[in-house]
C-alpha positions in Angstrom: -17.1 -6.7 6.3 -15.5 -7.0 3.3 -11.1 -7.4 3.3 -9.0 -6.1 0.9 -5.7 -6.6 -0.1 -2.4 -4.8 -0.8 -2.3 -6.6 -4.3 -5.6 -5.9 -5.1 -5.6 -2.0 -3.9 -2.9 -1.5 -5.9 -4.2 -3.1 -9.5 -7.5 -1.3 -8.8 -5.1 2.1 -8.4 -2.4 1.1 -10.9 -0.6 4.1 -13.3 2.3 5.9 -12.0 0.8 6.7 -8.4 3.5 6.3 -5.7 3.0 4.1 -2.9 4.4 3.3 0.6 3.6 0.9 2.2 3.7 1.1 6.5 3.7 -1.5 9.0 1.4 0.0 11.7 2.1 -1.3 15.3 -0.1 0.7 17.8 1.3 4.2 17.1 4.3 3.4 15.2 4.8 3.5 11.3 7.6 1.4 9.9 7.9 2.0 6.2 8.2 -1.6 4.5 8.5 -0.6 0.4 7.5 2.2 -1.4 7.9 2.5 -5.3 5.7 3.0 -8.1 2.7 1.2 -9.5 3.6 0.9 -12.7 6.7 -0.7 -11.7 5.5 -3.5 -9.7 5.9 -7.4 -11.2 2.1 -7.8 -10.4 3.2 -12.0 -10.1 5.2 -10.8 -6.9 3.4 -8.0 -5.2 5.2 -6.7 -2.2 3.0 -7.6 0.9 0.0 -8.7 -1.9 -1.6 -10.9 0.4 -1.5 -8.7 3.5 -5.1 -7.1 4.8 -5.3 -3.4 4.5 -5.6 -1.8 7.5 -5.9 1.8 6.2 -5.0 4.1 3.4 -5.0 7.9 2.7 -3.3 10.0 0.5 -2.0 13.1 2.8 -3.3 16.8 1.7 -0.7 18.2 -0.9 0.8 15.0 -1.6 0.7 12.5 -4.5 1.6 9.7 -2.5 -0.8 6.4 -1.5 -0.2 5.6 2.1 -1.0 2.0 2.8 -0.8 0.7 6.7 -0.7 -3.1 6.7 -0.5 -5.2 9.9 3.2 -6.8 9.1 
């Protein structure tokens, strides 16, 4: 099974696409950062290294949802 990370789901995403980024603990989401790809200092990545545990982007939103294990 192949593990991907926050950093590299976001450079493969990149542009202006908004981003939040969740810790998921059993059924409760705890937003950790949200922002804008384009912004990001791609030396410093917020939760880079962190394995992706799921992402969506919601029906009728422009949003990336990204759950992380924090």
């Amino acid at each position: 099974m192949n593990v991907i990370k926050v950093k590299d789901l976001l450079i493969l995403t990149g542009g202006r696409t908004k981003v939040i980024i969740y810790n998921e603990k059993g059924d409760i989401l705890k937003e950790l950062w949200s922002g804008i790809i384009d912004d990001i200092n791609f030396d410093n990545v917020p939760y880079g290294e962190y394995e992706v545990k799921f992402q969506t982007v919601i029906n009728g939103e422009d949003i990336l949802h990204i759950h992380i294990e924090y």
